[in-house]
Structure formats: C-alpha cells, structure tokens
TIKEMI-475432 format. One record per residue (C-alpha): residue in three letters; x, y, z. Coordinates in steps of 0.001 Angstrom, whole numbers. Last residue first. Example, Ala and Ser with C-alpha at 12.3 -4.5 7.8 and 13.67 -1.06 7.14 Angstrom:
<rs>
+-----+---------+---------+---------+
|  aa |    east |   north |      up |
+-----+---------+---------+---------+
| SER |   13670 |   -1060 |    7140 |
| ALA |   12300 |   -4500 |    7800 |
+-----+---------+---------+---------+
</rs>
This chain:
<rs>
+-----+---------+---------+---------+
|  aa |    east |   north |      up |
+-----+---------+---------+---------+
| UNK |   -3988 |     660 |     195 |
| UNK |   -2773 |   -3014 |    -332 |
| UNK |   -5711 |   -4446 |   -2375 |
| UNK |   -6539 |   -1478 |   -3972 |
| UNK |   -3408 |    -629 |   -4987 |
| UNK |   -3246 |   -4082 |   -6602 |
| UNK |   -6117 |   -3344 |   -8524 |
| UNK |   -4798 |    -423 |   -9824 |
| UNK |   -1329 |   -2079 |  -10692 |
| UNK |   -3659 |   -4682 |  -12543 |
| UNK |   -5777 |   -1784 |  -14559 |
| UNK |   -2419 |    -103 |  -15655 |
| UNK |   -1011 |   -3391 |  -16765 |
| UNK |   -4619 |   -4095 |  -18678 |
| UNK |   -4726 |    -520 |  -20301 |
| UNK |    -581 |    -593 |  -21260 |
| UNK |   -1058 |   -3787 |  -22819 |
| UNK |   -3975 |   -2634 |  -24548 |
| UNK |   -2224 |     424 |  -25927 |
| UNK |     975 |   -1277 |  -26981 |
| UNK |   -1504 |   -3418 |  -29486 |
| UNK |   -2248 |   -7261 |  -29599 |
| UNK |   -1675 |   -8335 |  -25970 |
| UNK |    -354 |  -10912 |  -24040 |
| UNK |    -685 |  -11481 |  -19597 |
| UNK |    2005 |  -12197 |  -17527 |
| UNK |     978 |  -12861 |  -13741 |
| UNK |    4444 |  -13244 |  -11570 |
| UNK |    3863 |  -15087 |   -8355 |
| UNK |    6901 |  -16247 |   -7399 |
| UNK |    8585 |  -19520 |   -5642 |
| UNK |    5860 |  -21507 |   -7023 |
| UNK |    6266 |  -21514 |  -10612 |
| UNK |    2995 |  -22832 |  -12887 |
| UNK |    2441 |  -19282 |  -13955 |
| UNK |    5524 |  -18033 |  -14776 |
| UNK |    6534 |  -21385 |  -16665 |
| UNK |    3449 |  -20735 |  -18438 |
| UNK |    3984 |  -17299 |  -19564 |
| UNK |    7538 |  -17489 |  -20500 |
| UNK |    6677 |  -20566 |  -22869 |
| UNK |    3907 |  -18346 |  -24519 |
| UNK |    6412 |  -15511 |  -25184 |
| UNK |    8796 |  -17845 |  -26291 |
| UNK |    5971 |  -19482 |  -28712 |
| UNK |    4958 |  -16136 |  -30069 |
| UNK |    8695 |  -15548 |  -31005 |
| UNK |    9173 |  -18528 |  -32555 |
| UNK |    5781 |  -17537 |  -34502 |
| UNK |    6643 |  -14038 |  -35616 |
| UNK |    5127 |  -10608 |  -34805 |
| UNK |    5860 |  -11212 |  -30946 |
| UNK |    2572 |  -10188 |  -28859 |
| UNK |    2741 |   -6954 |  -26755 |
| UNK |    2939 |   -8115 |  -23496 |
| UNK |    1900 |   -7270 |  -20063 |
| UNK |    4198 |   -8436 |  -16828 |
| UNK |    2471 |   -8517 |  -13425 |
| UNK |    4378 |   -9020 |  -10240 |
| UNK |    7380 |   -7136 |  -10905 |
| UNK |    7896 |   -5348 |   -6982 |
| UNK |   11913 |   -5938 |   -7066 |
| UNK |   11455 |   -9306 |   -5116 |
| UNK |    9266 |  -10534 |   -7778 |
| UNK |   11886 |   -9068 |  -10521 |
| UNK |   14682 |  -11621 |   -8490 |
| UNK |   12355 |  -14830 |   -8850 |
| UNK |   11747 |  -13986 |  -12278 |
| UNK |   15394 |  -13209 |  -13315 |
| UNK |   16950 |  -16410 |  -11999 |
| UNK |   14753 |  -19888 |  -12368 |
| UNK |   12282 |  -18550 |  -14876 |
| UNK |   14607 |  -16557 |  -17090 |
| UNK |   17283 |  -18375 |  -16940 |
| UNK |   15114 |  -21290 |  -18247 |
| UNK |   14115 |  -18892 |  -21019 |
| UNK |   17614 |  -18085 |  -22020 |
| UNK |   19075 |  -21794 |  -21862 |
| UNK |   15848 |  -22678 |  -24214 |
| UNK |   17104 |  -20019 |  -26571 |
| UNK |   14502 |  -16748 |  -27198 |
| UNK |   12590 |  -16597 |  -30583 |
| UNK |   12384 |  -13984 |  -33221 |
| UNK |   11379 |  -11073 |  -31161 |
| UNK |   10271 |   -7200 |  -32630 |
| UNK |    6791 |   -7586 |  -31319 |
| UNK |    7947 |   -8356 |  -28007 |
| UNK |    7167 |   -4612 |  -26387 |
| UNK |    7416 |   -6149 |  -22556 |
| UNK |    5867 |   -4318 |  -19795 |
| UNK |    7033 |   -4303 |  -16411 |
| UNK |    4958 |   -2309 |  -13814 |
| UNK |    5188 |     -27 |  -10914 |
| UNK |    3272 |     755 |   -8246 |
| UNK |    4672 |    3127 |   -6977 |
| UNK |    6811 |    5199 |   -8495 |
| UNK |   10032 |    6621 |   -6293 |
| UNK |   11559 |    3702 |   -5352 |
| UNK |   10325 |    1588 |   -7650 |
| UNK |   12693 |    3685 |   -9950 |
| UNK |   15914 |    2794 |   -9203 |
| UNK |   14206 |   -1040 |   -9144 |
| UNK |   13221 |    -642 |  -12207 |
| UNK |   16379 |     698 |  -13296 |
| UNK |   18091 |   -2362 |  -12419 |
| UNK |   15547 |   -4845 |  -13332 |
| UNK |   16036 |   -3336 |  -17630 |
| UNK |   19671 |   -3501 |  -17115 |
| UNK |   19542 |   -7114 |  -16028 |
| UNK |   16725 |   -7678 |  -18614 |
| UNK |   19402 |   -6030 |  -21454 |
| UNK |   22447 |   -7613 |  -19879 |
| UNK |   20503 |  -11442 |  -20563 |
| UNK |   19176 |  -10930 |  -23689 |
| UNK |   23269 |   -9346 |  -25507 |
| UNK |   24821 |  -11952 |  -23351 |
| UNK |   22619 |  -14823 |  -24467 |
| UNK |   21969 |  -13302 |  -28482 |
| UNK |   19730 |  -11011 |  -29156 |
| UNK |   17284 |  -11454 |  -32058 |
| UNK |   15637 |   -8370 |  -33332 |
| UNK |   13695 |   -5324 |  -32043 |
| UNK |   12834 |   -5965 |  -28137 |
| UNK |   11553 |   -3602 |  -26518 |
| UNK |   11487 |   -3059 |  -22239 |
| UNK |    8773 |    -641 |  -21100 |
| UNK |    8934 |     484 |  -17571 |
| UNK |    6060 |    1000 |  -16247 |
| UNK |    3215 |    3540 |  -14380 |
| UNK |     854 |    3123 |  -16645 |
| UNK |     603 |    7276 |  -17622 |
| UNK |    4164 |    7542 |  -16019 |
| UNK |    5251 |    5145 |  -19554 |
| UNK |    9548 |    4262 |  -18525 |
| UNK |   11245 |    3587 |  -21789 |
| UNK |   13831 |    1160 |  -22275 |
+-----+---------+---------+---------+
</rs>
C-alpha cells in the first residue's frame, strides 16, 4: 500500500492471486490506514492497482459488497478508481465489484476502471475535487 499526496489516496496493489484470508487482511489493513489517515488528508481516495489480479472467489466479492463496502463508506471511500486487471477473471471481478457497488443501497460507492495508473489517479483526483466542491 502506497498512499499518492498528489491524488490524495491510498493505493492498494494487487500482484497475484490471494487467497480468502490472505484478500480479506490485505483490504482490512488497507481500511485501517485509510482511516489513520482520513484524519489528517482530506479528501481522501481509494484506488485499486488490479492489474496484477487473477480473479476474486464469489464468497470474497460478496464479502466485499455486504461487509467492507458498507464499512469504507463510513470511513470517507466513496469513489474507488481502478486500474484494469491484465487477465479476464480478473476483469470480470473487477466488473462484478462495480455493479454490485452501484446497484447497493446502503452505500454509495462510485468505482470507476481505468487503463493506466495515471488515469486512474486523474479521474480519482478530479472526483475528490468535485466532492470538495460540493461540501466546501
């Protein structure tokens, strides 16, 4: 995990499969020290370097929706950028995230994908902008 001031983000990469406990503890880890760090930065975003991921198990993903999501909106995550998985189980987790994010009601997490680290940063940066401007 990397934290990018010039966004501001934390930048979670992925570079190979992970199994449950090994996927799970790393967004944990990752939502902890965003939230250390929301407290100082704001805004702050969440992007995800994906280029590196394989595919992510149905149990995983439906964690993801029904525990992480809802406790990353409370943190302050409500945009995540992408960089787009290299392979096409990965592409389709990434998509699957993305839709159950957007059809959930409890939250109101907008993921968007990306081809290069550069645009996701760009778009991420441009969204916690815009939500400054709303709010400021």
């Amino acid at each position: 995990m990397l934290l990018a001031p010039e966004v501001p983000c934390l930048i979670v990469a992925w570079y190979s499969f992970a199994n449950s406990e090994q996927f799970r503890s790393l967004m944990n880890r990752g939502l902890e020290l965003y939230t250390a760090e929301a407290q100082r930065t704001r805004p702050l975003g969440w992007l995800a370097d994906t280029r590196g991921v394989s595919a992510i198990r149905v149990a995983d993903q439906e964690w993801l929706e029904k525990d992480w999501n809802p406790r990353a909106y409370a943190a302050g995550i409500h945009h995540v950028s992408f960089v787009v998985p290299e392979t096409v189980f990965g592409q389709m987790a990434v998509s699957n995230y993305s839709n159950n994010a957007v059809s959930n009601a409890t939250y109101a997490i907008t993921p968007d994908q990306h081809r290069t680290l550069a645009e996701a940063k760009d778009w991420l940066h441009n969204e916690l902008l815009r939500d400054g401007s709303r709010n400021g």
